[in-house]
mmCIF entry with sequence, helices, sheets and N, C-alpha, C, O atoms, coordinates in Angstrom:
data_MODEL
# 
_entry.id   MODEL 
# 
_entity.id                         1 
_entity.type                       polymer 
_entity.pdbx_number_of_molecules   1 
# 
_entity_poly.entity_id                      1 
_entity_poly.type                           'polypeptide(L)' 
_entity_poly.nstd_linkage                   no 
_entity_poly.nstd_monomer                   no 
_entity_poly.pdbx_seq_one_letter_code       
;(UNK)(UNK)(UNK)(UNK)(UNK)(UNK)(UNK)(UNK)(UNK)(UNK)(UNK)(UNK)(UNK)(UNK)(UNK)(UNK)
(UNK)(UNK)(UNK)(UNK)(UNK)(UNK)(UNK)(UNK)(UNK)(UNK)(UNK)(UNK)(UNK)(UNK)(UNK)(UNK)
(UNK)(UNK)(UNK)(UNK)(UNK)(UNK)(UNK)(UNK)(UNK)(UNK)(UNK)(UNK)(UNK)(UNK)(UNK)(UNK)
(UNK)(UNK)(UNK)
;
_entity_poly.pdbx_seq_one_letter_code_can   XXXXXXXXXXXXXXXXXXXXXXXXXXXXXXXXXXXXXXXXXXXXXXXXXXX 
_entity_poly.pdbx_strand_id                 A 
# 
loop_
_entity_poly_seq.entity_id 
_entity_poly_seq.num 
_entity_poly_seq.mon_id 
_entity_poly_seq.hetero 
1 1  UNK n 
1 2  UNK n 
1 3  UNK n 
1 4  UNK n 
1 5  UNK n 
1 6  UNK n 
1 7  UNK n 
1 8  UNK n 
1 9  UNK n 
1 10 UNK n 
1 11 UNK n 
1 12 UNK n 
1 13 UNK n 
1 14 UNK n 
1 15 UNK n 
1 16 UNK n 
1 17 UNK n 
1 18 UNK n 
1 19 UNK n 
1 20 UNK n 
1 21 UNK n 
1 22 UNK n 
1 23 UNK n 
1 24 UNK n 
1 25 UNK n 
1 26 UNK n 
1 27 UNK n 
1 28 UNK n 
1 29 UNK n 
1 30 UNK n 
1 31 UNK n 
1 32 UNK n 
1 33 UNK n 
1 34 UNK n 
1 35 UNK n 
1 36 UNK n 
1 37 UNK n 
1 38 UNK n 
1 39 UNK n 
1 40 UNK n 
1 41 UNK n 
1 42 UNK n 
1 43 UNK n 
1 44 UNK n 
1 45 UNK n 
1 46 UNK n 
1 47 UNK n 
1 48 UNK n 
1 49 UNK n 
1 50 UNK n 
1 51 UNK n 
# 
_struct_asym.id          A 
_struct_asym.entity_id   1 
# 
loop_
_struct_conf.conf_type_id 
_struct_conf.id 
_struct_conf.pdbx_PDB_helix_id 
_struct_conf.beg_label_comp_id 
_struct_conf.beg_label_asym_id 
_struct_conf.beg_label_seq_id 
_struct_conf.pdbx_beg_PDB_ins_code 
_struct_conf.end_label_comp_id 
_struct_conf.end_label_asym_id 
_struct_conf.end_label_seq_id 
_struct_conf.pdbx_end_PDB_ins_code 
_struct_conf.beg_auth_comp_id 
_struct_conf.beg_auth_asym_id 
_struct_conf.beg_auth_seq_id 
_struct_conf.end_auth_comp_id 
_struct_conf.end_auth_asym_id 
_struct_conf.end_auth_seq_id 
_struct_conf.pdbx_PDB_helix_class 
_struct_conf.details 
_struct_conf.pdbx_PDB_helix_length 
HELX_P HELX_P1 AA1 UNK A 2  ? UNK A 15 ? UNK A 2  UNK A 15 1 ? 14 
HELX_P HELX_P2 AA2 UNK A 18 ? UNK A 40 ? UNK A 18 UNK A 40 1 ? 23 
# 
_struct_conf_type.id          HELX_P 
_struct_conf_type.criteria    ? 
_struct_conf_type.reference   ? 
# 
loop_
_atom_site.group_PDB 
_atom_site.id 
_atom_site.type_symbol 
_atom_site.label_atom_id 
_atom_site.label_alt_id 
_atom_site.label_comp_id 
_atom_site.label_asym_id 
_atom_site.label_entity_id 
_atom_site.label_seq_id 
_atom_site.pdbx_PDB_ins_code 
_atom_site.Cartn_x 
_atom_site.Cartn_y 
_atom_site.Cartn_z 
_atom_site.occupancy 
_atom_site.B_iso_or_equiv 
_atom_site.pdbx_formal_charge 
_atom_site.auth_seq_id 
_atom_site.auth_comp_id 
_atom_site.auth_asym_id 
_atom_site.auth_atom_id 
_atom_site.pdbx_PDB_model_num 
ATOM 1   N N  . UNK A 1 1  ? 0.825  -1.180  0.000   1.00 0.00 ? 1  UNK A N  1 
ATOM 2   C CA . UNK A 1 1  ? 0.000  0.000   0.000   1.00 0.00 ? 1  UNK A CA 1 
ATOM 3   C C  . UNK A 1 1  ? 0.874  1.249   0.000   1.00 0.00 ? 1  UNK A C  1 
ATOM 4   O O  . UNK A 1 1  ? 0.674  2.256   -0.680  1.00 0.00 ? 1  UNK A O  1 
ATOM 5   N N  . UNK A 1 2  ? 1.858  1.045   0.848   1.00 0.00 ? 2  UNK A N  1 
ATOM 6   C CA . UNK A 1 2  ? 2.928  2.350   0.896   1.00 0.00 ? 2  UNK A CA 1 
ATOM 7   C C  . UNK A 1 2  ? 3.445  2.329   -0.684  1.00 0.00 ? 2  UNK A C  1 
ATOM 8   O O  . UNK A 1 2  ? 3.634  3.411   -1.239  1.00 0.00 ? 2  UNK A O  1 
ATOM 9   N N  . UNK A 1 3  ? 3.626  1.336   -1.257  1.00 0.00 ? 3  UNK A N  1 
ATOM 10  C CA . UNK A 1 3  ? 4.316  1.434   -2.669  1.00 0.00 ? 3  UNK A CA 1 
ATOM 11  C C  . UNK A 1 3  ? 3.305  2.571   -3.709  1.00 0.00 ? 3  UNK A C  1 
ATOM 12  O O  . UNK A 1 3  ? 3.541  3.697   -4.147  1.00 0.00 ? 3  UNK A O  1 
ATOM 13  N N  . UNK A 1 4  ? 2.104  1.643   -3.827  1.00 0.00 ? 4  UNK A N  1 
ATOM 14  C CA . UNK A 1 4  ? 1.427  1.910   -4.183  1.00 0.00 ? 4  UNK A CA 1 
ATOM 15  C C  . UNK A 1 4  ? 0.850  4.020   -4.663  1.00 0.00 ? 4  UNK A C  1 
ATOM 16  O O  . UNK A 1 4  ? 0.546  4.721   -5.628  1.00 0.00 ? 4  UNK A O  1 
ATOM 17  N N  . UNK A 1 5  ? 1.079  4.108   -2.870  1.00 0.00 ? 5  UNK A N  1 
ATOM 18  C CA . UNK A 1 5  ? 0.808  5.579   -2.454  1.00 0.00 ? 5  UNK A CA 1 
ATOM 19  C C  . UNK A 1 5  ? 1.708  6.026   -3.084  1.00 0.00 ? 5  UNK A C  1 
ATOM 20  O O  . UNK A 1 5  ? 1.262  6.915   -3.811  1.00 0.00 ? 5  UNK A O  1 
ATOM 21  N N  . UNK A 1 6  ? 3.269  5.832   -3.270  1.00 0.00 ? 6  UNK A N  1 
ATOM 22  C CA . UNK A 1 6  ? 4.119  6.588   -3.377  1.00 0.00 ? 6  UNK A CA 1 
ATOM 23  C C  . UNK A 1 6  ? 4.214  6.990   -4.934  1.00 0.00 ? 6  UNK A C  1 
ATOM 24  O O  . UNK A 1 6  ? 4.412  8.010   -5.594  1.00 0.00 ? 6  UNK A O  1 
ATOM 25  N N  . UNK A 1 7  ? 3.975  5.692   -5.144  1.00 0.00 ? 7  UNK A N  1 
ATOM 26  C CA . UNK A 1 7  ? 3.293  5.862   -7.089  1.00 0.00 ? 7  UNK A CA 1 
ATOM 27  C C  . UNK A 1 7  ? 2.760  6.814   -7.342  1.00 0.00 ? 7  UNK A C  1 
ATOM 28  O O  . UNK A 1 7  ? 3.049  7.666   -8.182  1.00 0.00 ? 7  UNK A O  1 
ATOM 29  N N  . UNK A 1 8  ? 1.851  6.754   -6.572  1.00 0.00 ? 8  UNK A N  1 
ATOM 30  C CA . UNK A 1 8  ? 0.291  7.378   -6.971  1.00 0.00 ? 8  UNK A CA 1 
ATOM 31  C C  . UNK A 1 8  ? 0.496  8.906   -7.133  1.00 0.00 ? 8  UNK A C  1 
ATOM 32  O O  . UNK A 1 8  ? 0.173  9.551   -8.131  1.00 0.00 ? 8  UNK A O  1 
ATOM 33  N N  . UNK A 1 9  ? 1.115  9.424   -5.938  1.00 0.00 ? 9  UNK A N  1 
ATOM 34  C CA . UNK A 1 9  ? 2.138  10.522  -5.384  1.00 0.00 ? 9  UNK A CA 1 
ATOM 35  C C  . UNK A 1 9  ? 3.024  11.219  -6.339  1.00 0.00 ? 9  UNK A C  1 
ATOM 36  O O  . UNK A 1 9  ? 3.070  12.445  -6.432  1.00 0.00 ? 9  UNK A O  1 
ATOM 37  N N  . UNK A 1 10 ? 3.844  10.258  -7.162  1.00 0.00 ? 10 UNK A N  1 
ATOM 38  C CA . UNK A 1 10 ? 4.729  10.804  -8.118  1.00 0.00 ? 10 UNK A CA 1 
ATOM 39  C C  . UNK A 1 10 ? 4.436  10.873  -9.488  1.00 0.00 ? 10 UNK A C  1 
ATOM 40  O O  . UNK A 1 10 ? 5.181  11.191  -10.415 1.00 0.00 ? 10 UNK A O  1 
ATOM 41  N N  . UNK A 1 11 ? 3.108  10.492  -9.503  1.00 0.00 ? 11 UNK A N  1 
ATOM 42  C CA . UNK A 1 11 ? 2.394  10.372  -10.594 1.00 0.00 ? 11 UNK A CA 1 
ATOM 43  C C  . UNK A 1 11 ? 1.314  11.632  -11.051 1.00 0.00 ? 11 UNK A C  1 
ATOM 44  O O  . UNK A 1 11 ? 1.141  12.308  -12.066 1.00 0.00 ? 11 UNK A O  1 
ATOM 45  N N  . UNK A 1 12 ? 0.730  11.543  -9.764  1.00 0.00 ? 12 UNK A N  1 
ATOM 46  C CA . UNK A 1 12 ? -0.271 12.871  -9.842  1.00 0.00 ? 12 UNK A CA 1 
ATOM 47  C C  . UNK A 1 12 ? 0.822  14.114  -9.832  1.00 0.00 ? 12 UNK A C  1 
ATOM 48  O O  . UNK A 1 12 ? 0.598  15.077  -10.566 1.00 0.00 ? 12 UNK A O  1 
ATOM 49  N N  . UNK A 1 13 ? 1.871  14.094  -9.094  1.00 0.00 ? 13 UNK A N  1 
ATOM 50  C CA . UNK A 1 13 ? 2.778  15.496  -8.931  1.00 0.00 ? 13 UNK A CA 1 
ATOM 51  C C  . UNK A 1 13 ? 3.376  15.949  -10.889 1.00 0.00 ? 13 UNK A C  1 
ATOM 52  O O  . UNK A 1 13 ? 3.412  16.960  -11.590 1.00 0.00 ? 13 UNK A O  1 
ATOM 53  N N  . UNK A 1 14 ? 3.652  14.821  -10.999 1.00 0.00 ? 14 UNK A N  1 
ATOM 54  C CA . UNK A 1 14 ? 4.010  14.893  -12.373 1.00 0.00 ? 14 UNK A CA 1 
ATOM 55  C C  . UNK A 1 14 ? 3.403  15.694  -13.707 1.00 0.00 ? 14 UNK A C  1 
ATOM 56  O O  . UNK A 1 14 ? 3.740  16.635  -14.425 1.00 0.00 ? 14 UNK A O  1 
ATOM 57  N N  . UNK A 1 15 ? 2.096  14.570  -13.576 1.00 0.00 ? 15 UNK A N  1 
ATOM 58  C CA . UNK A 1 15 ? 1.111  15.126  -14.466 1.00 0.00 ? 15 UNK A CA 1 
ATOM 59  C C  . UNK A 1 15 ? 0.230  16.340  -13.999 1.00 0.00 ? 15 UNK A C  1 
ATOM 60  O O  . UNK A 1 15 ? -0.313 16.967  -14.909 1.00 0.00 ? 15 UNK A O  1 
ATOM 61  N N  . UNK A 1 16 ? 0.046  16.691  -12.931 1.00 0.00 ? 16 UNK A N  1 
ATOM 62  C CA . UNK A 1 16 ? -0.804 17.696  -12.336 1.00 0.00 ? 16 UNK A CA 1 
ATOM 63  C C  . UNK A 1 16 ? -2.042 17.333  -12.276 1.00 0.00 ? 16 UNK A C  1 
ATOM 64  O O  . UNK A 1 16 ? -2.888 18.197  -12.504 1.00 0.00 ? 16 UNK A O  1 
ATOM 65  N N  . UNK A 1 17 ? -2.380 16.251  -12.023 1.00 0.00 ? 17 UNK A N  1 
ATOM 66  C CA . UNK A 1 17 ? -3.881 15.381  -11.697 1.00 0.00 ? 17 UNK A CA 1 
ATOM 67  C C  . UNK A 1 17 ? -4.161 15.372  -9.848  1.00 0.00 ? 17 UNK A C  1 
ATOM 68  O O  . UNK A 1 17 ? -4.053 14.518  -8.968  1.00 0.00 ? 17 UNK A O  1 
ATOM 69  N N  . UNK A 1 18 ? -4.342 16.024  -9.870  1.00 0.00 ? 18 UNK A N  1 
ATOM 70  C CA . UNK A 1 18 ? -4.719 16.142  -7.687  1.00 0.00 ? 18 UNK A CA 1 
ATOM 71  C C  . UNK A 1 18 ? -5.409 15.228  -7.689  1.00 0.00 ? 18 UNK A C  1 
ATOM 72  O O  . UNK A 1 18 ? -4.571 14.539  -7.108  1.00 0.00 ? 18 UNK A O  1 
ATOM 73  N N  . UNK A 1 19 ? -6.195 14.577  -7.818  1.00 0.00 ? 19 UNK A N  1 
ATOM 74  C CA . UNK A 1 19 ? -6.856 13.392  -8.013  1.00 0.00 ? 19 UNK A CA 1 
ATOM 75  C C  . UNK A 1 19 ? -5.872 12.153  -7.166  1.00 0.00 ? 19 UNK A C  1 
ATOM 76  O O  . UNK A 1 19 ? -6.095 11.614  -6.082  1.00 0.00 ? 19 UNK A O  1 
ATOM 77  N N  . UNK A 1 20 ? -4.829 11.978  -8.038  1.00 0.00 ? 20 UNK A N  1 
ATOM 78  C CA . UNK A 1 20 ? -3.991 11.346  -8.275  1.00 0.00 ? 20 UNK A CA 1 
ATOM 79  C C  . UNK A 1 20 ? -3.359 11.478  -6.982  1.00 0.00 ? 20 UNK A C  1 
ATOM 80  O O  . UNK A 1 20 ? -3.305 10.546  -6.179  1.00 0.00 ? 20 UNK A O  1 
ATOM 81  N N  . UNK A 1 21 ? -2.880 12.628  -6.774  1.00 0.00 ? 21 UNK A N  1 
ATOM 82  C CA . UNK A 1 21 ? -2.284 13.233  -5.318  1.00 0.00 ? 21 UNK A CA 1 
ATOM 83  C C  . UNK A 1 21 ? -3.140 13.423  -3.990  1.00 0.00 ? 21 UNK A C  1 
ATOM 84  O O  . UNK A 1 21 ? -2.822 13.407  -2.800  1.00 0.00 ? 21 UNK A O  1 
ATOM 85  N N  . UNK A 1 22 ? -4.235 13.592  -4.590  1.00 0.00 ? 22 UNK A N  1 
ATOM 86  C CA . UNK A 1 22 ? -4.601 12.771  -2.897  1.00 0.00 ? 22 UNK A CA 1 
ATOM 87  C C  . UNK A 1 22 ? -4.951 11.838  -2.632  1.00 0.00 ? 22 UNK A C  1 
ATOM 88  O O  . UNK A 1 22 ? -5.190 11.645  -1.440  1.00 0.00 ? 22 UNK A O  1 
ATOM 89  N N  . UNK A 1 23 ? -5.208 10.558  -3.786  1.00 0.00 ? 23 UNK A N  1 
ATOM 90  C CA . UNK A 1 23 ? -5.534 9.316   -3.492  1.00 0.00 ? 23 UNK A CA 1 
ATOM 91  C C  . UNK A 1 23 ? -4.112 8.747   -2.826  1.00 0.00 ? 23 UNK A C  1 
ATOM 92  O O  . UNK A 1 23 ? -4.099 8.051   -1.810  1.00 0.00 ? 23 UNK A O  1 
ATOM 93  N N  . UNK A 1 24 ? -3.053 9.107   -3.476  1.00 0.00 ? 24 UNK A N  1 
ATOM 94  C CA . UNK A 1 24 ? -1.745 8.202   -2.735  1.00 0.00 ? 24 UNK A CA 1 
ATOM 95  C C  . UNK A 1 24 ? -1.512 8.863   -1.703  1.00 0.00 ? 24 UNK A C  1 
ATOM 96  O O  . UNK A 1 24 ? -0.763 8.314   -0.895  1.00 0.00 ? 24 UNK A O  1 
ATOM 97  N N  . UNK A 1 25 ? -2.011 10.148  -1.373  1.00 0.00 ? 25 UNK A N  1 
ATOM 98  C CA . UNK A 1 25 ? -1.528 10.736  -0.030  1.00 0.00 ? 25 UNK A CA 1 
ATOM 99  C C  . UNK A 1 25 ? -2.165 9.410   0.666   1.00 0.00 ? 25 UNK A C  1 
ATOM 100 O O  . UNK A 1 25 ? -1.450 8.480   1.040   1.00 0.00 ? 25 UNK A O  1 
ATOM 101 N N  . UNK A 1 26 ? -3.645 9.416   0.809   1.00 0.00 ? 26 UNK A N  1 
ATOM 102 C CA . UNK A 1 26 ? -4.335 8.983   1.588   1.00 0.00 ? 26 UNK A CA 1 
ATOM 103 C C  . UNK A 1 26 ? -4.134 7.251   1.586   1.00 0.00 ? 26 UNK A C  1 
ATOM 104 O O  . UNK A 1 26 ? -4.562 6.419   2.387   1.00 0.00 ? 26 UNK A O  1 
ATOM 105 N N  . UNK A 1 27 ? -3.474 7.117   0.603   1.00 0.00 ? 27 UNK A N  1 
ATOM 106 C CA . UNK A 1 27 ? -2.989 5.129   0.716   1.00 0.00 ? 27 UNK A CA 1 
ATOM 107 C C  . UNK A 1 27 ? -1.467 5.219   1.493   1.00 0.00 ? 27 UNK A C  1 
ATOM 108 O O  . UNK A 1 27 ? -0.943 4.267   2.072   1.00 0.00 ? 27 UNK A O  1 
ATOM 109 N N  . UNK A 1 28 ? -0.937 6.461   1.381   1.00 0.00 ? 28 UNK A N  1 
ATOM 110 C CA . UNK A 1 28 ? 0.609  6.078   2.090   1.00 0.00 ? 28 UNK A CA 1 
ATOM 111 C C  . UNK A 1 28 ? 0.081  6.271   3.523   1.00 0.00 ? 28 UNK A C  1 
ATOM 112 O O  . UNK A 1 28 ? 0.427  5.373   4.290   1.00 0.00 ? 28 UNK A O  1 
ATOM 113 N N  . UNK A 1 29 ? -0.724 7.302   4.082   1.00 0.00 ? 29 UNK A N  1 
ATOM 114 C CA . UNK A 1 29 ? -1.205 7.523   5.354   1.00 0.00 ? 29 UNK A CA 1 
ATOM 115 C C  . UNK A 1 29 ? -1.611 6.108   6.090   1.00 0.00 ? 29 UNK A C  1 
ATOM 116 O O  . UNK A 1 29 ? -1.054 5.628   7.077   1.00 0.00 ? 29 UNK A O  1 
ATOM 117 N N  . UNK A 1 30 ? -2.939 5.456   5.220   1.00 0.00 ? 30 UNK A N  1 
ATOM 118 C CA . UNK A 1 30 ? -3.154 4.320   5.728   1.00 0.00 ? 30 UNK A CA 1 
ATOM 119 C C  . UNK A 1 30 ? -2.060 3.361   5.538   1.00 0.00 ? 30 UNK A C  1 
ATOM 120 O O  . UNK A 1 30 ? -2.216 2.294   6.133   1.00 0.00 ? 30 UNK A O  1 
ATOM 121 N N  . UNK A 1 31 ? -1.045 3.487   4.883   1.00 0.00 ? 31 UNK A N  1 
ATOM 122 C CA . UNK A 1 31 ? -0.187 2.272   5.019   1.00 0.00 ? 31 UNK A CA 1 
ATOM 123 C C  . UNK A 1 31 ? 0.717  2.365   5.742   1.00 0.00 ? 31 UNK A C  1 
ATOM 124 O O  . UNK A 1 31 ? 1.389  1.405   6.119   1.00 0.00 ? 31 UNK A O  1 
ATOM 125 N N  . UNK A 1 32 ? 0.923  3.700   6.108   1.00 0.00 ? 32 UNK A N  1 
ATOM 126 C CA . UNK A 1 32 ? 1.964  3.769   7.861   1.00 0.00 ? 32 UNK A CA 1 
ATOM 127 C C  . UNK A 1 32 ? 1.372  3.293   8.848   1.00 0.00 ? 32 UNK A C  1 
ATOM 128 O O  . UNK A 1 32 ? 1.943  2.662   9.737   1.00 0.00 ? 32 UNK A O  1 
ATOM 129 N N  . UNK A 1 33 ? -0.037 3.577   8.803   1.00 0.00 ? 33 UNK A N  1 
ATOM 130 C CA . UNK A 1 33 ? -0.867 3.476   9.963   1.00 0.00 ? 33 UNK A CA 1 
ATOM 131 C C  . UNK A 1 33 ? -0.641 1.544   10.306  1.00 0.00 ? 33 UNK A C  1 
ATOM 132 O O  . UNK A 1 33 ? -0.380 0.779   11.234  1.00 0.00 ? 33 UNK A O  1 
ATOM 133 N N  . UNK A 1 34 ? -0.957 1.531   8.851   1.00 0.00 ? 34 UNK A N  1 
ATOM 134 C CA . UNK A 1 34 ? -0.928 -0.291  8.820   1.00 0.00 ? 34 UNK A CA 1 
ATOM 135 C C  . UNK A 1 34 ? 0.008  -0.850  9.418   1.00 0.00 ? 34 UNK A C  1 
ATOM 136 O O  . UNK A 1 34 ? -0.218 -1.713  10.266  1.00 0.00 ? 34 UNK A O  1 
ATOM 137 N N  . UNK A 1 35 ? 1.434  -0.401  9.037   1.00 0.00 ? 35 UNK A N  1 
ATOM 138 C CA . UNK A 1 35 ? 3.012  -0.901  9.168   1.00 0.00 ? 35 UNK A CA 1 
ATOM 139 C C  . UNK A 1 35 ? 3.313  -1.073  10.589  1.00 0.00 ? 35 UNK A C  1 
ATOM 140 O O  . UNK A 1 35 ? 3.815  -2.030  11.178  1.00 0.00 ? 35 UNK A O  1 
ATOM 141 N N  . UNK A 1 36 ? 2.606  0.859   11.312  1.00 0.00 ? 36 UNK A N  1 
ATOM 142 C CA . UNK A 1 36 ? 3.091  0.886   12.688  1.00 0.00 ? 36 UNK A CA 1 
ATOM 143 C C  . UNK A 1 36 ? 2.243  -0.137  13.291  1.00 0.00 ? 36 UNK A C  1 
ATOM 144 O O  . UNK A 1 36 ? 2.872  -0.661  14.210  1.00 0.00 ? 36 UNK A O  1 
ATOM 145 N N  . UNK A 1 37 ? 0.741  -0.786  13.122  1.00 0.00 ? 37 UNK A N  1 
ATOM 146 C CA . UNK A 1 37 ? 0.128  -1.468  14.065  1.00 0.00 ? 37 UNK A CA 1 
ATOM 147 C C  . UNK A 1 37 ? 0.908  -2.387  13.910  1.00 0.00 ? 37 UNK A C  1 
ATOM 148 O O  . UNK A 1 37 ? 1.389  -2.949  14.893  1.00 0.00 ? 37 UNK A O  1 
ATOM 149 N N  . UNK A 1 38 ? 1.167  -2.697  12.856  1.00 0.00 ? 38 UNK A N  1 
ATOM 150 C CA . UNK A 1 38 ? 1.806  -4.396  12.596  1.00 0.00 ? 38 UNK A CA 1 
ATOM 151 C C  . UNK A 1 38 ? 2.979  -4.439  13.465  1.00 0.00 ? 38 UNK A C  1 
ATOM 152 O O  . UNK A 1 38 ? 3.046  -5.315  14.327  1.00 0.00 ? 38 UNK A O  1 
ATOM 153 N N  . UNK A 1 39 ? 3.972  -3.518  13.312  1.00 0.00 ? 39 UNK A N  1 
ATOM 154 C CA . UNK A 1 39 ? 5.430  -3.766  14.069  1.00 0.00 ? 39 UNK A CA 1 
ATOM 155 C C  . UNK A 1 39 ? 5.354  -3.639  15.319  1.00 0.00 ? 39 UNK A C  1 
ATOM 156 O O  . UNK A 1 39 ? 6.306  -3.855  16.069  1.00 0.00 ? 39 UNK A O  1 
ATOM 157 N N  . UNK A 1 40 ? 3.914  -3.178  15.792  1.00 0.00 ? 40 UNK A N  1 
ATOM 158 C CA . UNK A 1 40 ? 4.002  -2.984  17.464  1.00 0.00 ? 40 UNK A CA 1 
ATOM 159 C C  . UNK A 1 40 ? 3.209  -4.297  18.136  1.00 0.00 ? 40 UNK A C  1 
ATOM 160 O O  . UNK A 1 40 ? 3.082  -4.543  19.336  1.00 0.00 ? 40 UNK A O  1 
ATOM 161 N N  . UNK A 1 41 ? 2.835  -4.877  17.274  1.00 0.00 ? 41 UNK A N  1 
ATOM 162 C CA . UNK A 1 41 ? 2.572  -6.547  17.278  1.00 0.00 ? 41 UNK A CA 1 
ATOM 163 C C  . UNK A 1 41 ? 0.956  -6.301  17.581  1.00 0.00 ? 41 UNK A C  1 
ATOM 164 O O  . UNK A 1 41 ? 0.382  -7.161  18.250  1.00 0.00 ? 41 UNK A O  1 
ATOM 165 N N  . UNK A 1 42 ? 0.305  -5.303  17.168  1.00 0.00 ? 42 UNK A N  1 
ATOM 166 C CA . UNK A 1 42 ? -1.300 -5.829  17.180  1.00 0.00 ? 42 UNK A CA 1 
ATOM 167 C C  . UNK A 1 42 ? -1.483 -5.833  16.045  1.00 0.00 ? 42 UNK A C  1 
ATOM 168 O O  . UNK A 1 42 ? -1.115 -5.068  15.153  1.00 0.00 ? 42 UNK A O  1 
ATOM 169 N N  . UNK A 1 43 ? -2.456 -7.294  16.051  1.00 0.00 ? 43 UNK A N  1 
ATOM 170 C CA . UNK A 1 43 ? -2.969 -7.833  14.259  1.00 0.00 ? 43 UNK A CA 1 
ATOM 171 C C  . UNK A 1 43 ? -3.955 -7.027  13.647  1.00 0.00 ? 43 UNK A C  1 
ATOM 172 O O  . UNK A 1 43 ? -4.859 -6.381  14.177  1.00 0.00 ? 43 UNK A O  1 
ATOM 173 N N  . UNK A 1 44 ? -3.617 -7.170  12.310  1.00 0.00 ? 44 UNK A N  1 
ATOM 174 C CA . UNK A 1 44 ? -4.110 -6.085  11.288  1.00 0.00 ? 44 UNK A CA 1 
ATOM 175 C C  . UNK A 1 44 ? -4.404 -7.410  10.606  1.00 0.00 ? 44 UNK A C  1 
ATOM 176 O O  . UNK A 1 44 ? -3.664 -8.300  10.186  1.00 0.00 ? 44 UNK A O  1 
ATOM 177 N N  . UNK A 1 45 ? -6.126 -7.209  10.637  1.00 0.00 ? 45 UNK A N  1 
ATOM 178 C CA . UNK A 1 45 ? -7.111 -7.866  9.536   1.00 0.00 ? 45 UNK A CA 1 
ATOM 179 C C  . UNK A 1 45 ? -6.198 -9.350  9.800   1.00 0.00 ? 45 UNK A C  1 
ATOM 180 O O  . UNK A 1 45 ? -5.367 -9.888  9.068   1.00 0.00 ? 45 UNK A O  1 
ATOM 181 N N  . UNK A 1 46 ? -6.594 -9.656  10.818  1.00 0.00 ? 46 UNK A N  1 
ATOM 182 C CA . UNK A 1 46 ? -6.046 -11.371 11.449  1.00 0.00 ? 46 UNK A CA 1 
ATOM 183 C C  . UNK A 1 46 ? -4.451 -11.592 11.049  1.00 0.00 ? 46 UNK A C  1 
ATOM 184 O O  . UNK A 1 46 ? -4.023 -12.693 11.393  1.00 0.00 ? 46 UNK A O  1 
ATOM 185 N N  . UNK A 1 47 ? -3.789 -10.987 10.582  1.00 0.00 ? 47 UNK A N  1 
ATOM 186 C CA . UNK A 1 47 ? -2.884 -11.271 10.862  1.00 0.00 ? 47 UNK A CA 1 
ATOM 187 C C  . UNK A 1 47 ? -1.728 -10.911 12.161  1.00 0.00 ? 47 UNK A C  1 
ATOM 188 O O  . UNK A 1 47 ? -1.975 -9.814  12.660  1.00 0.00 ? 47 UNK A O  1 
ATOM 189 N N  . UNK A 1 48 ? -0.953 -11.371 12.567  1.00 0.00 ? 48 UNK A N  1 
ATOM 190 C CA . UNK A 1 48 ? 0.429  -10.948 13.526  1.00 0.00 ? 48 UNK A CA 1 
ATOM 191 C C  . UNK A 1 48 ? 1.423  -9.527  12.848  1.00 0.00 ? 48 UNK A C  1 
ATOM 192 O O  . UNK A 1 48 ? 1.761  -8.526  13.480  1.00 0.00 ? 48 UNK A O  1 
ATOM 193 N N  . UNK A 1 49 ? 1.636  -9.750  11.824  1.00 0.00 ? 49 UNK A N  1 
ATOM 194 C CA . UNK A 1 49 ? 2.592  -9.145  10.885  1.00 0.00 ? 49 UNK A CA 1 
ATOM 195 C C  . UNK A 1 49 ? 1.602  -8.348  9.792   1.00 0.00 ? 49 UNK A C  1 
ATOM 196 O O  . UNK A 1 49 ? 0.563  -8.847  9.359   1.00 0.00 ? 49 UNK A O  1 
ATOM 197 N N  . UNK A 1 50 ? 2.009  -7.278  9.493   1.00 0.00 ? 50 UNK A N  1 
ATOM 198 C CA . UNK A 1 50 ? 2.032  -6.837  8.179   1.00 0.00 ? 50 UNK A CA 1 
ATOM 199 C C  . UNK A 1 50 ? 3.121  -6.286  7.223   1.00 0.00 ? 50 UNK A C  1 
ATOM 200 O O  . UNK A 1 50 ? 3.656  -5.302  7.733   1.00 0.00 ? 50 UNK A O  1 
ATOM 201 N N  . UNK A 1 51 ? 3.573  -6.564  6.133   1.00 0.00 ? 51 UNK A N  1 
ATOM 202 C CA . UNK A 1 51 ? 4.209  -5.816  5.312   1.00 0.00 ? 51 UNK A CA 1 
ATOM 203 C C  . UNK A 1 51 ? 4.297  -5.865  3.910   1.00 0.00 ? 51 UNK A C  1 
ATOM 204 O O  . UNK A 1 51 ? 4.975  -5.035  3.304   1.00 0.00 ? 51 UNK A O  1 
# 
């Protein structure tokens, strides 16, 4: 998801599509959010781990 965002991010900045730029804002946000639950060891969507 962080990949994803960061795409999304350098993609919309590029072309000038905001669209674009705030959808990956808002997928890199949730995918920190994701990363930090995971590494602090509470499960995300049944799993132990995420990455």
């Amino acid at each position: 998801m962080l990949v994803l965002g960061i795409i999304l991010l350098v993609v919309g900045f590029v072309t000038g599509i905001s669209i674009l730029w705030t959808i990956g804002l808002i997928l890199v946000i949730i995918g920190l959010v994701l990363w930090i639950l995971g590494t602090a060891g509470h499960a995300v969507g049944g799993r132990r781990h995420y990455w």
